[in-house]
MARNU-887903 format. One record per residue (C-alpha): x, z, y; residue in three letters. Coordinates in steps of 0.25 Angstrom, whole numbers, plus 2048, in hexadecimal, padded with zeros to 3 digits. Example, Ala and Ser with C-alpha at 12.3 -4.5 7.8 and 13.67 -1.06 7.14 Angstrom:
<zalos>
83181F7EEALA 83781D7FCSER 
</zalos>
This chain:
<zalos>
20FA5C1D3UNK 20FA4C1D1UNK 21FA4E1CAUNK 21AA591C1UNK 20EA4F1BDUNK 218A451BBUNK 21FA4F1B1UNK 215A521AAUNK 210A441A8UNK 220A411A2UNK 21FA4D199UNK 212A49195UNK 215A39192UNK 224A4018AUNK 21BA4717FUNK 211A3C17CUNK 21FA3217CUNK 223A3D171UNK 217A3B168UNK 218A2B16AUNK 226A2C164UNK 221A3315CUNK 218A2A155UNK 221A1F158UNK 22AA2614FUNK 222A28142UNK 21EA17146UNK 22DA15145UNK 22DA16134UNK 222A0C135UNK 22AA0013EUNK 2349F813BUNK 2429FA13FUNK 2479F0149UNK 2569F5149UNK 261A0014EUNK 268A0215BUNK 273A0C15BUNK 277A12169UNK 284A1A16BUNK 280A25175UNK 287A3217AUNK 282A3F174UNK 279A42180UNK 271A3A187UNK 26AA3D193UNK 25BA39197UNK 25AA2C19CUNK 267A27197UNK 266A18191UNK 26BA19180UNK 26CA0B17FUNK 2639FD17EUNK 25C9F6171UNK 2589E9173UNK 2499EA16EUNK 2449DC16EUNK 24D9DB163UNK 2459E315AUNK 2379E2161UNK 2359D716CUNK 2279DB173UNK 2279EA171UNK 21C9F0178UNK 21F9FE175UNK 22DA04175UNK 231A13171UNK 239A1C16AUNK 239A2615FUNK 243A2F16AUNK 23BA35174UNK 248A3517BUNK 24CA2917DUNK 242A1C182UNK 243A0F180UNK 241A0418CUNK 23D9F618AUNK 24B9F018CUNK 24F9F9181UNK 258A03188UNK 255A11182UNK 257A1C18AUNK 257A2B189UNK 24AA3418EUNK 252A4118CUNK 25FA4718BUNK 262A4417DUNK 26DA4C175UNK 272A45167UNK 273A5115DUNK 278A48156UNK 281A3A158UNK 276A33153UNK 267A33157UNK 25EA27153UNK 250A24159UNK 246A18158UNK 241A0D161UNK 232A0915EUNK 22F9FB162UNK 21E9F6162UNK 2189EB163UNK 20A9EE165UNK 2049E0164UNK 20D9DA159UNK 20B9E8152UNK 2199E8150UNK 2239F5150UNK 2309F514FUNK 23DA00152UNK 24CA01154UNK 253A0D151UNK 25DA1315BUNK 26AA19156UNK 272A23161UNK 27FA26160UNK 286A32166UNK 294A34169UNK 29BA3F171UNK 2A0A3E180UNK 2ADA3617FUNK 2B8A3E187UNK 2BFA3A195UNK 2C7A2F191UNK 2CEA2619CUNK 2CEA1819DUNK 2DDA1219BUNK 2E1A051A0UNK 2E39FD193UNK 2D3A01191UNK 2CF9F3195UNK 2C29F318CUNK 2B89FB18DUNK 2AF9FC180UNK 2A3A01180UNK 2969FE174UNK 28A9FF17EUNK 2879FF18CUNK 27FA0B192UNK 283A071A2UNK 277A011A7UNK 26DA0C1A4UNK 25DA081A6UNK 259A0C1B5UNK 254A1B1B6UNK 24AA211BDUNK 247A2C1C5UNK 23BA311C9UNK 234A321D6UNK 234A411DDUNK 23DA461D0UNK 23BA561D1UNK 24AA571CBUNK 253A601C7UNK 25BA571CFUNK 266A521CBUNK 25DA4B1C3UNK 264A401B9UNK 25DA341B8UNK 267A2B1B2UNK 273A2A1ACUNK 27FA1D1ABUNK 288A1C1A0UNK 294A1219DUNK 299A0F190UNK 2A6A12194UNK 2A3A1F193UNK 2A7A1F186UNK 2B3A1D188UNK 2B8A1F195UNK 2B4A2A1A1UNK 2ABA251AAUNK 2A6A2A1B8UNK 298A251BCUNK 295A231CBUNK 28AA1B1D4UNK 287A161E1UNK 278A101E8UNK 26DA171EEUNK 269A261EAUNK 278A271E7UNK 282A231F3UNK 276A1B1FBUNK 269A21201UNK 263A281FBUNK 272A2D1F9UNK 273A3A1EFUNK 266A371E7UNK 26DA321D9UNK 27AA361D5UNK 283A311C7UNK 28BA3B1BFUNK 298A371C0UNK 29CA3C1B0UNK 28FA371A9UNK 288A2E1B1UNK 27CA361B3UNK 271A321BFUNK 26BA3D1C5UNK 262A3D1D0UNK 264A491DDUNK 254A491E2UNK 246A441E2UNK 244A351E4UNK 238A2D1EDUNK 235A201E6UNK 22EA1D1F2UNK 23CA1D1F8UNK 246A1A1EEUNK 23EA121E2UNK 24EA0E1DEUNK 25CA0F1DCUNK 265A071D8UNK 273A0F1D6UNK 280A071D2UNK 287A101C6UNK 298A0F1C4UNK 29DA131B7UNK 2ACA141B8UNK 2B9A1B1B1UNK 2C1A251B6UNK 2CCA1B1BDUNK 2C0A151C3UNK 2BEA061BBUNK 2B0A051B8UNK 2ACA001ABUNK 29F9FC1ADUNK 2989F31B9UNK 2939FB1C4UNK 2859FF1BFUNK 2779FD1C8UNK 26DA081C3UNK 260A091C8UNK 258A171CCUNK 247A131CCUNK 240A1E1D1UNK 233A211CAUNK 227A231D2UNK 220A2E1D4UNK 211A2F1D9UNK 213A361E3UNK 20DA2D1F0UNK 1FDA2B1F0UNK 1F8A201F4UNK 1F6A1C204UNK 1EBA1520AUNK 1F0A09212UNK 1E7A0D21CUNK 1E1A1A222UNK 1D3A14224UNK 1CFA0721FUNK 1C39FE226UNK 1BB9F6220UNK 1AF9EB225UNK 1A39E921BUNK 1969DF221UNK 18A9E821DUNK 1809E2212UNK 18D9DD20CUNK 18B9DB1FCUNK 18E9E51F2UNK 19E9E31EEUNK 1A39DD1FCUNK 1B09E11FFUNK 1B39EA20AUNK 1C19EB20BUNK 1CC9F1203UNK 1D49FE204UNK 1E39FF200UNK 1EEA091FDUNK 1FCA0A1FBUNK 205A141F2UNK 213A151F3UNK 216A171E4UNK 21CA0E1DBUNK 213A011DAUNK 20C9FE1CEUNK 20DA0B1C9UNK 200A151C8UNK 207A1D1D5UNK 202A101DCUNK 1F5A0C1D4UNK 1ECA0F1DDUNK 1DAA121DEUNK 1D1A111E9UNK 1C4A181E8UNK 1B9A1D1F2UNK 1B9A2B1F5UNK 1ADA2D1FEUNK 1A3A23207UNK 19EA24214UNK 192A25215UNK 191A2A206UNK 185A22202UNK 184A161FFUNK 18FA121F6UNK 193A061FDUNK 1A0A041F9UNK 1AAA041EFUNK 1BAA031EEUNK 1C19FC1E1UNK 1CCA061DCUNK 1D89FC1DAUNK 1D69F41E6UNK 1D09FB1F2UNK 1C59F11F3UNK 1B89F81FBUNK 1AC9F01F7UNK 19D9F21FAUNK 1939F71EFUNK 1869F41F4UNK 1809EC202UNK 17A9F8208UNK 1849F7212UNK 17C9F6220UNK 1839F822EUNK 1769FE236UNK 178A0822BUNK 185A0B228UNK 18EA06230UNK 19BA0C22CUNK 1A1A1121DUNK 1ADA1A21BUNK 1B3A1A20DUNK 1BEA25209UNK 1C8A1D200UNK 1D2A231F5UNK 1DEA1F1EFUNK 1E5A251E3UNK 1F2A201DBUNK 1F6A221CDUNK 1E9A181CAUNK 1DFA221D0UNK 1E3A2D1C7UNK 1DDA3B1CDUNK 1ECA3D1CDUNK 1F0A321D7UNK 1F4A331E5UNK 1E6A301EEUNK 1E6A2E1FCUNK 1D8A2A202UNK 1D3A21211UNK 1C8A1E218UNK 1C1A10217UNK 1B7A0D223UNK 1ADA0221FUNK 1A69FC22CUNK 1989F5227UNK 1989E822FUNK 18D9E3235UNK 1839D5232UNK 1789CF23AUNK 16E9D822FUNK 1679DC23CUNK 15E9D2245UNK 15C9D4254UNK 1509D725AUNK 14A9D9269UNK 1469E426DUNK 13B9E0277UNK 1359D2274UNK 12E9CD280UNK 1349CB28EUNK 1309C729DUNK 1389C52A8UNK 1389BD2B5UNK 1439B42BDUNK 1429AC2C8UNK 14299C2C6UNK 1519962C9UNK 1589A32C6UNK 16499F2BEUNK 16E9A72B5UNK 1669B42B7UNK 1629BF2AEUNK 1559C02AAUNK 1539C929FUNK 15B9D1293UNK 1569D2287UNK 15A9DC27EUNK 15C9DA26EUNK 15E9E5263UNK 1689E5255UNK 16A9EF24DUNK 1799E7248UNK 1859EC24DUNK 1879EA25BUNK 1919E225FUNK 1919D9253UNK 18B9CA253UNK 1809D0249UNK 17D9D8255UNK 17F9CF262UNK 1719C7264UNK 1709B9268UNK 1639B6271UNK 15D9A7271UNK 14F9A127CUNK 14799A270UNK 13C996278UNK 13A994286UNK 14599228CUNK 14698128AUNK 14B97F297UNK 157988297UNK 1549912A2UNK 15799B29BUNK 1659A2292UNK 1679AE28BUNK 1749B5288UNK 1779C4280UNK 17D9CF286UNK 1889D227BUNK 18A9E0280UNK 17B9E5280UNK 1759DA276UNK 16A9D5280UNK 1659C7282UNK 1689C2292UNK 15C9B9296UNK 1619B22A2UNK 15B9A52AAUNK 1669992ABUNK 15E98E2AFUNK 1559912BBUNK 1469922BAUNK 13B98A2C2UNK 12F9912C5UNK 1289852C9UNK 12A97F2BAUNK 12798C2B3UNK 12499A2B5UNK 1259A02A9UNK 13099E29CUNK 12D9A528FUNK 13B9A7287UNK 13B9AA279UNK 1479B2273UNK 14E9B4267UNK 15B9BD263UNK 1659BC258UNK 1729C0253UNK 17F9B8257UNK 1829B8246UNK 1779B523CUNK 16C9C1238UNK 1709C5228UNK 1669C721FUNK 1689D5217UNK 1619DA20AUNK 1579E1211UNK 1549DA220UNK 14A9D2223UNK 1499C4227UNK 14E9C0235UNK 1439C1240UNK 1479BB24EUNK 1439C2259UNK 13C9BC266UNK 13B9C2273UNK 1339BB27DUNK 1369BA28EUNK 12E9B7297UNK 1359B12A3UNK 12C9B02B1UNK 1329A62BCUNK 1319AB2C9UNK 1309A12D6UNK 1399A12E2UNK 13B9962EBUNK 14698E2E7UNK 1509842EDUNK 1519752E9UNK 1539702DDUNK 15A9642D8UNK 15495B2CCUNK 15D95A2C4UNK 1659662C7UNK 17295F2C1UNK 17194E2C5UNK 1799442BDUNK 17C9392C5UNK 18592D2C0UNK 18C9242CBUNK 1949182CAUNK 1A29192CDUNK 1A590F2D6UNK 1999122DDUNK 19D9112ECUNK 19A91C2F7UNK 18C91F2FCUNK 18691A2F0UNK 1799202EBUNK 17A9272DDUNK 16D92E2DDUNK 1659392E2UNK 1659482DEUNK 1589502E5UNK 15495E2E6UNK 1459642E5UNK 13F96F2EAUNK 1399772DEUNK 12E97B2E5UNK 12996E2EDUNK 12F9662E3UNK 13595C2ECUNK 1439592F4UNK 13C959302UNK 14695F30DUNK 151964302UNK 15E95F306UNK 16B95B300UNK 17995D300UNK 18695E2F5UNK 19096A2F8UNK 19E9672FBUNK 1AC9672F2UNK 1A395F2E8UNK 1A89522E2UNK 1A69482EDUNK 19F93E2E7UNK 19293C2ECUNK 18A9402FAUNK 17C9442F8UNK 173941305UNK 16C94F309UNK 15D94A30CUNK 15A941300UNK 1649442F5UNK 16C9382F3UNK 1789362EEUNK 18292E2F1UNK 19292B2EEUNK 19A9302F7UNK 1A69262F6UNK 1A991B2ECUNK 1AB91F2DFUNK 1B59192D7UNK 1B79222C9UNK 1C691D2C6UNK 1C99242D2UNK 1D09312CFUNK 1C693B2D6UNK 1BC9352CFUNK 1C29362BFUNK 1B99432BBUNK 1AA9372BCUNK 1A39442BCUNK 19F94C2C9UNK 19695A2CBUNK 19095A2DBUNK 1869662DFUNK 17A9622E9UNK 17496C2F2UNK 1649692F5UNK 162972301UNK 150975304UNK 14B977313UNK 14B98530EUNK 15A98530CUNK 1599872FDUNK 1639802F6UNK 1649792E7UNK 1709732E0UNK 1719682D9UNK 17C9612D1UNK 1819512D0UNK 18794D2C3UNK 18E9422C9UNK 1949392BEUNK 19D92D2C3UNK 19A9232BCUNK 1A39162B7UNK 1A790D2C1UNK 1A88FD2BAUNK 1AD8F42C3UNK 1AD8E52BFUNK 1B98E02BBUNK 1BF8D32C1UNK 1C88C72C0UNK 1D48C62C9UNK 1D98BF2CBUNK 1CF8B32CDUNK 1D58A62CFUNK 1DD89F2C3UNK 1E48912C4UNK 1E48882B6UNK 1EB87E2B6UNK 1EA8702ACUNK 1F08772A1UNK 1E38812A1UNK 1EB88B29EUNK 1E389829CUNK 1E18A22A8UNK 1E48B02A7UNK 1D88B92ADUNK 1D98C62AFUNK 1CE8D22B2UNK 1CF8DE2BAUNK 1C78EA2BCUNK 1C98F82C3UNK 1C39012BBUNK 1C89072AEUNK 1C390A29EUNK 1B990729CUNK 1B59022A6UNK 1BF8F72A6UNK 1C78EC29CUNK 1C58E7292UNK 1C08DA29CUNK 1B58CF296UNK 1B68C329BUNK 1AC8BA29EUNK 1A88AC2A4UNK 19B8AF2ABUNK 19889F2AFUNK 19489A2A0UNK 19588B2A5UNK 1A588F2A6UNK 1A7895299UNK 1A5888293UNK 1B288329EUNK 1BC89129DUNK 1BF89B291UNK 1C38A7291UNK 1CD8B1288UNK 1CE8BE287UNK 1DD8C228AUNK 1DE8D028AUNK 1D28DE28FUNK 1D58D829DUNK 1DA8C829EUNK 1D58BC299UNK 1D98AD298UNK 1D08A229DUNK 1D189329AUNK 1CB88729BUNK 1C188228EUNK 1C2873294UNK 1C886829BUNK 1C386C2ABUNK 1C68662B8UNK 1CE86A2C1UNK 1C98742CBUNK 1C68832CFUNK 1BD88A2C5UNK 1B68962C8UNK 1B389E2BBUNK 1AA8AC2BEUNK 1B28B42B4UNK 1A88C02AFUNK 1B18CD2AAUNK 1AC8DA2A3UNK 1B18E52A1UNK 1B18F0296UNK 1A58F729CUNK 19F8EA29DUNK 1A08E82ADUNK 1A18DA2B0UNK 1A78D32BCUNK 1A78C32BFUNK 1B28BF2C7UNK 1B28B02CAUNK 1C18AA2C5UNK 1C589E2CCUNK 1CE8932C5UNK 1D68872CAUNK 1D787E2BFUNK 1E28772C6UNK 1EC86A2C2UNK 1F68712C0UNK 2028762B8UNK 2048852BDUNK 1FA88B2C4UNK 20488C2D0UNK 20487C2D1UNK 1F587E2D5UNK 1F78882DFUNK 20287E2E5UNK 1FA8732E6UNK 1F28792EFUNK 1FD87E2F8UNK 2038712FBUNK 1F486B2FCUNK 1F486430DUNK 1EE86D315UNK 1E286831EUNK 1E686632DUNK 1DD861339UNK 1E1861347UNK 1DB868352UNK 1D385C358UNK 1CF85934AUNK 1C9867348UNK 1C2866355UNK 1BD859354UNK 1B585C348UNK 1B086A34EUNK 1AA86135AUNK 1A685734FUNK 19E862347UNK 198869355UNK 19485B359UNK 18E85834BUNK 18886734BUNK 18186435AUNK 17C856356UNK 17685D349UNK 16E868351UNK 16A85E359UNK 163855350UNK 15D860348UNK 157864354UNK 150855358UNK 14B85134AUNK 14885F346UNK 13C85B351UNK 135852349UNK 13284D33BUNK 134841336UNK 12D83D328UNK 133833320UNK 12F82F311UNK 13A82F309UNK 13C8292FDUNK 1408312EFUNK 14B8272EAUNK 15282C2F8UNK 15F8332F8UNK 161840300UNK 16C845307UNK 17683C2FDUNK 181832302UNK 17E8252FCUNK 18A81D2F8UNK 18C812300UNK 197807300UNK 196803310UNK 19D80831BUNK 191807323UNK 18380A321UNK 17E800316UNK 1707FB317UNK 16D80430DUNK 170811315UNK 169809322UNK 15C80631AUNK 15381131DUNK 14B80E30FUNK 157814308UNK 159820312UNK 14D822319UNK 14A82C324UNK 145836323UNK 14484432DUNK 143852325UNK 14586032AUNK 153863325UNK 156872327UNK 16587231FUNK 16E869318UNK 17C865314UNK 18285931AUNK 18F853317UNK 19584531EUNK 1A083C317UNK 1A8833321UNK 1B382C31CUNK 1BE83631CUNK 1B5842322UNK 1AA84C31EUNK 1A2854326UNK 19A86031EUNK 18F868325UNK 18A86F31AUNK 18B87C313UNK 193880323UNK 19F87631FUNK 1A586E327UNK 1B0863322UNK 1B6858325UNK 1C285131DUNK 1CC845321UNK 1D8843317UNK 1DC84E313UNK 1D885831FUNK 1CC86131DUNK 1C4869328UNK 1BA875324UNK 1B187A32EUNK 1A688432FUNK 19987E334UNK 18C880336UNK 182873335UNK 172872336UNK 16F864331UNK 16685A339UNK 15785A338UNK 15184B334UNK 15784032EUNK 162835333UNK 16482732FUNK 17282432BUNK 17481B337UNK 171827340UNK 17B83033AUNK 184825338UNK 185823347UNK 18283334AUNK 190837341UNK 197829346UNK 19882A353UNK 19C83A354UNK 1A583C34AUNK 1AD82F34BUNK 1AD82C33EUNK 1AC820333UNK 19F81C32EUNK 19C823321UNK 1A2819315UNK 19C818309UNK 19082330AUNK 183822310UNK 17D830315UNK 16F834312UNK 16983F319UNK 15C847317UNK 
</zalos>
């Protein structure tokens, strides 16, 4: 059917060409004549069969219409002229007209074309001394031809014929080689060997084959070839004969409902195998039926496939699903084109349009007081969105009543209920009664539509009644937070941690103890609670490198109920001072400065930078000190000093500000190097006494020591009075320049007598050479340079002695020379 439409249509678009020529032809007396084109041609020509070529831009440059007055022959836009039919000269000349028309320049103008017949020339063999071929045109390279698709035949069918100029002259054979010849499809085309004539064996599928390319050989009898090998092209036209196909059976689509009018939905697309960009490909979309038929909701755009919406009445709760029926037609939609039809299914999306409510406002329900993580109520919550969908899961919230966080409510995803459950437990002795107040929402926000109404929370309202039972001890706080210092040492105290008894409210008769496998870092006692450290703590050890520890308590009643407790036990920093070491320094008289350096055990920041400090502010104004470095620093004399040992208490700080005062000594010796100090004291004489010496002065101090207790006890009797004088010296040695006693020291208006309690007292004696000290429990006594210490113990004499009387006391026992040059006065 379509090929015999085709026919039609051919012989149709045939007659009106007729009449166009026509018209063309009574127009050609009116245009101007460009010029004449004589083409020598044989006496018969078959369809298709290329005359020759006129070069057009010549006469006409933009011609925008091209015919001629031969309905037999057409005219391309190169120029090449070419039969439509089997043409037959009567005559050896037939002569027709080219029109050329310049619609916009209103400009016309023609050539006249001149054919020439001739007769078949006879058989004539090529001879060797023919070097040169002439020939006056070329008609070799004919325009490609065509075939077209599904040709009904008779087959052979010619489609094309190839022609050498030689011909004329010489006998030539035609042959070709390609595909459709000698290559797959083989046996499709063949080439008349005598004239050169394509034909074509069968039917064609563009869809297939679109081309050929053959390669033609023109050549003489002998076999040279006169002309290059010749590549010719086959186009097969395309016929209409595939309908369009929908790329898929069943197309689906998504649409949010309440969308506006003109929202895209989704596009539909097909595909034709035909020959592109020709109406066998152009191709329309339209809706052939809706599901449900009423509304028109939507609409499809006929070029592209684009399903848009036409109005917002979309609503899920309604409608939830749209089916559409969708057809397809080529040849531009023409009731004549190829249609093929699918299904597009349009899901209607769903929005928050729809708040929740509850379906039963008010609740009571009852739970026993320190019930923990149990279940106390569901709630349930209605929605008319899809289920499933966040516009659909609800999301519950305690607005009131719930301050102390005793309480938590969750949703159930599968059955949409709200789960009221208790998670801090609840006191009956505090309160008896809770009041919640709940509210419900959707997990994404509520849309306001055309026609709904404003957002109304809903409230439900439970009423929670606490139960009483007899419960075990609790610990206030439930969790304590206890700091302690970490270089606190073991059995220190760091605290208390008590449990009461909810009902009595006191701790009477509730024990305590801590579970094992727990962080060992304190021992709480089990009668009073106290807690203590278990060992020293030292933070830098490596067991102790977290600070942080978590210990459980158990309080046990006389009931044997039992609460638990828990110690947040942070170890805190542990600064110790830091400290000078060394201590001792020499300086010699070049007072060059000393280099003092500070340690401290712990670490940043609890350590270095040091500050260093001279805590004595009387011994700034003698020492100076220079920062050397975070640790060290230098110290040196701001004066001229004597020579001697200097103690400086040096006051050091560390970054956390800790201080520490260590007390540096300093020999500021007469020296060169500091080692020539510690030499001279090596080869300083050592102090040696005989055995008889040191006994001598043993019996002399016992002696001395009985006499001594003696006294004390006989004038410690009685009382003497005695005025004395105010311009009288006490307890001084007055320079004198006698050996013996002067009249001075004799006279008792100068040192009168005088008896006093005296209950303790230092007393030191001077004779030539020796020393005797009983005070402050040191014994002496020096000759040369020999020196004897002793450890004594001395209770000094009650009463008063006249020089005389301890002159001849001391004189006669210790066998010794008078005192020279002092005199002794004693109180």
């Amino acid at each position: 059917m379509a090929p015999a439409a085709a026919r039609q249509r051919g012989s149709l678009c045939r007659a009106a060409s007729r009449h166009v020529l026509f018209g063309l032809l009574v127009l050609n007396s009116f245009c101007e004549a460009c010029k004449e084109v004589t083409f020598n041609v044989p006496s018969k020509l078959e369809a298709g069969t290329l005359v020759g070529k006129v070069n057009l831009k010549e006469c006409l440059k933009s011609a925008e219409h091209i015919s001629s007055s031969d309905p037999n022959f057409r005219i391309l836009e190169d120029g090449s002229v070419f039969t439509t039919n089997t043409t037959s000269l009567s005559s050896e000349e037939k002569t027709f007209t080219i029109l050329l028309k310049d619609v916009q320049g209103h400009e016309e103008k023609t050539i006249d074309v001149n054919l020439l017949g001739h007769q078949e020339k006879t058989h004539k063999t090529r001879h060797a001394r023919d070097t040169v071929l002439r020939r006056t045109k070329r008609r070799w390279a004919p325009i490609p031809s065509s075939m077209m698709e599904n040709a009904l035949g008779p087959f052979p069918m010619q489609i094309q014929q190839v022609q050498s100029d030689t011909a004329q002259h010489y006998t030539i054979y035609y042959s070709a080689t390609g595909p459709g010849i000698d290559k797959e499809p083989v046996g499709l085309f063949y080439v008349e060997k005598e004239t050169g004539n394509i034909f074509a064996t069968g039917p064609v599928d563009r869809e297939e084959y679109p081309m050929f390319k053959i390669i033609c050989f023109a050549t003489t009898a002998d076999g040279y070839s006169p002309e290059r090998p010749l590549v010719h092209t086959i186009r097969i036209e395309d016929d209409n004969d595939n309908a369009p196909q929908f790329t898929q059976d069943c197309f689906q689509f998504v649409v949010e409902e309440h969308c506006k009018s003109g929202t895209i939905v989704g596009q539909v697309t097909a595909e034709d195998r035909d020959e592109p960009h020709t109406l066998h490909t152009s191709l329309r979309y339209r809706i052939v039926s809706q599901q449900p038929s009423s509304p028109k909701i939507f609409s499809i755009n006929s070029e592209s496939g684009i399903i848009s919406t036409l109005s917002t009445q979309l609503d899920r709760e309604g409608i939830a699903k749209h089916t559409l029926l969708i057809e397809v037609r080529d040849m531009g939609g023409q009731p004549f084109g190829l249609c093929n039809t699918a299904t597009a299914v349009i899901t209607v999306g769903d929005i928050n349009d729809n708040a929740p409510i509850f379906s039963v406002t008010s609740y009571e329900v009852r739970v026993q007081e320190n019930r923990v993580n149990v279940e106390i109520l569901r709630i349930p919550c209605l929605d008319k969105d899809e289920p499933k969908s966040p516009a659909w899961q609800c999301k519950f919230a305690i607005v009131k009543g719930n301050e102390d966080k005793h309480f938590a409510i969750t949703t159930d995803k599968r059955t949409n209920e709200g789960i009221l459950c208790v998670v801090k437990g609840l006191d009956y002795e505090i309160s008896q009664l809770k009041i919640l107040e709940i509210t419900v929402a959707n997990e994404i926000p509520y849309i306001m539509v055309p026609y709904s109404s404003s957002l109304a929370k809903g409230i439900c309202t439970v009423r929670v009644i606490v139960q009483d039972v007899d419960e075990g001890p609790v610990f206030k706080p439930c969790l304590l937070r206890i700091t302690i210092d970490g270089c606190a040492k073991g059995e220190t105290v760091v605290g208390k941690y008590l449990a009461e008894d909810p009902e009595t409210g006191n701790s009477d008769g509730i024990s305590y103890r801590i579970p094992p496998e727990q962080c060992k870092w304190l021992s709480i006692n089990e009668n009073s609670g106290e807690l203590r450290t278990v060992t020293l703590l030292d933070r830098d050890q490596q067991d102790m490198t977290n600070k942080q520890c978590n210990i459980s308590v158990i309080a046990i009643d006389r009931s044997g109920k039992t609460g638990t407790g828990t110690i947040w036990a942070t170890m805190g920093p542990c600064n110790r001072s830091p400290i000078v070491d060394p201590i001792n320094y020499v300086m010699c008289r070049d007072k060059k400065p000393i280099f003092v350096t500070a340690y401290d055990p712990d670490v940043s920041p609890y350590s270095y930078p040091f500050t260093f400090d001279i805590s004595d502010k009387r011994m700034r104004t003698e020492w100076r000190t220079v920062q050397n470095n975070d640790s060290s620093i230098f110290l040196s004399l701001m004066r001229d000093m004597p020579f001697g040992i200097y103690k400086i208490p040096m006051a050091v700080k560390d970054n956390a500000g800790k201080e520490g005062i260590s007390m540096v000594t300093v020999n500021y010796c007469d020296c060169t190097t500091p080692s020539d100090c510690y030499k001279s004291r090596q080869d300083a004489p050592a102090v040696t006494l005989g055995v008889w010496a040191i006994l001598a002065m043993i019996l002399g101090a016992l002696l001395l020591l009985l006499i001594l207790i003696t006294l004390c006890g006989c004038y410690g009797r009685t009382i003497v009075h005695k005025h004395v004088t105010d311009d009288l010296a006490n307890q001084n040695l007055i320079i004198s320049n006698t050996e013996a006693p002067g009249e001075e020291v004799m006279d008792p208006n100068i040192i009168p007598l005088q008896a006093a309690p005296v209950h303790s007292c230092e007393h030191g004696v001077s004779m030539g050479g020796h020393e005797v000290s009983t005070g402050g429990n040191a014994f002496e006594m020096s000759k040369g340079h020999q020196t004897l210490n002793e450890r004594g113990q001395a209770m000094m004499e009650q009463g008063r002695y006249s020089y005389s009387e301890w002159h001849n006391f001391t004189h006669s026992r210790l066998g010794e020379e008078p005192i020279r040059g002092h005199t002794l006065i004693k109180n």
